[in-house]
C-alpha positions in Angstrom: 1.2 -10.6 -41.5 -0.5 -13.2 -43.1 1.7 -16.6 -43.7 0.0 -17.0 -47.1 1.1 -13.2 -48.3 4.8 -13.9 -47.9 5.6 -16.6 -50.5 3.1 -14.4 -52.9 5.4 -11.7 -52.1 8.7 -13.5 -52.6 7.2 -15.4 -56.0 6.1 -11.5 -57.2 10.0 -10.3 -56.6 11.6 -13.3 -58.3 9.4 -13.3 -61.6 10.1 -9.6 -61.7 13.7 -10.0 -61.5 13.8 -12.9 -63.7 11.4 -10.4 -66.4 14.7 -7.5 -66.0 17.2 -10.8 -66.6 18.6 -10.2 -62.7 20.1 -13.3 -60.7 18.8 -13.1 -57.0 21.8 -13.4 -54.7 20.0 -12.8 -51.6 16.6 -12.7 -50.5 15.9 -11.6 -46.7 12.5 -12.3 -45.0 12.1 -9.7 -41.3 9.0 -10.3 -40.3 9.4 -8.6 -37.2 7.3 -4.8 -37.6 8.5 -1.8 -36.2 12.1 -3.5 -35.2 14.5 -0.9 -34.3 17.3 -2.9 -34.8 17.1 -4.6 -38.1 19.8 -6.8 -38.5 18.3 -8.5 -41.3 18.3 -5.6 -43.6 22.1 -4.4 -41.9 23.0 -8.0 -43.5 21.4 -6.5 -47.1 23.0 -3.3 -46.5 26.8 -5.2 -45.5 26.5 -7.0 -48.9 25.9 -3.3 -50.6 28.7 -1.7 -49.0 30.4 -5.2 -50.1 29.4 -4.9 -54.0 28.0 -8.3 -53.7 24.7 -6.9 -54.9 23.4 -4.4 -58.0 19.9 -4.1 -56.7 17.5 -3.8 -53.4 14.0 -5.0 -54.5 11.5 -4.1 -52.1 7.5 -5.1 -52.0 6.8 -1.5 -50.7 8.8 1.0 -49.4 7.4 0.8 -45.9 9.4 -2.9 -46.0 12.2 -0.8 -46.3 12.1 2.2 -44.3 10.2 2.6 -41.2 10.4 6.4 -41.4 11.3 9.0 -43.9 14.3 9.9 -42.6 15.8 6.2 -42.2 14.1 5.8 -45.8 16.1 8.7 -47.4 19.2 8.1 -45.4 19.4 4.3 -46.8 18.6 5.0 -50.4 21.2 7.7 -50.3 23.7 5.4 -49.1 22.6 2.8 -51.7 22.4 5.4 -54.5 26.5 6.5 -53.3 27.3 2.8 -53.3 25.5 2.2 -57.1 23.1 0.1 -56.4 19.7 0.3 -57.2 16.5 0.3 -55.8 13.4 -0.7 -56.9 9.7 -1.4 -55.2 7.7 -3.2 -56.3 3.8 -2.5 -55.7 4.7 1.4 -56.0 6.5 0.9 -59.2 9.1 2.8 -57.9 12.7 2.0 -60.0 15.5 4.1 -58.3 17.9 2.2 -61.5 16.1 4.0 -64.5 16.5 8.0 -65.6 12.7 8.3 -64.3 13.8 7.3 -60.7 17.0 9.1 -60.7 15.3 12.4 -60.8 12.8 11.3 -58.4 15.4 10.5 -55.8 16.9 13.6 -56.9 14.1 15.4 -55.9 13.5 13.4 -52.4 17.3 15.2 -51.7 16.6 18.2 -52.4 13.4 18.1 -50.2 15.4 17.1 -47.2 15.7 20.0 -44.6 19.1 21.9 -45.2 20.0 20.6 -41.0 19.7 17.2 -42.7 22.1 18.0 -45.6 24.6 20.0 -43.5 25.0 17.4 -41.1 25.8 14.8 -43.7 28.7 17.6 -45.4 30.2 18.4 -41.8 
């Protein structure tokens, strides 16, 4: 990744949190691609389970989730924990009524294994 792109991405995040009246608490940098063990984002995720923070703001969801099923697996867990999720470049806001039913939808469209597993 280009150096130059980060700092554009981090300035992007904080002007859009400062624009919905948020306080940044953390901000995480992996520039690692394709990591399997993202201990970077576990850290994010620790702090969710931990109520330290509201919202996850992502540049795009592919910083988030490196597959669909780890994508809808973590936004689950953050939408059980209450906290929101919002990307940025895909103008994708998990915290409004909009983005609710959207992420109601992405449930629904799991595979009914998936579900099951998660009720057993």
């Amino acid at each position: 990744m280009d150096q130059q792109t980060l700092p554009m991405q981090s300035r992007a995040m904080r002007e859009y949190a400062a624009r919905r009246g948020w306080t940044v608490a953390m901000q995480v940098k992996e520039v690692g691609s394709g990591a399997t063990q993202r201990q970077i984002r576990e850290k994010l995720l620790d702090a969710a389970r931990r109520r330290e923070i509201d919202v996850v703001l992502v540049w795009r969801l592919d910083r988030w989730g490196r597959s669909v099923a780890d994508l809808l697996a973590t936004l689950q867990e953050l939408e059980h924990l209450g906290v929101g999720f919002v990307s940025l470049t895909e103008a994708l806001d998990l915290t409004t009524p909009a983005g609710a039913q959207w992420q109601g939808f992405w449930q629904c469209s799991q595979p009914s294994s998936a579900r099951s597993s998660e009720n057993a």
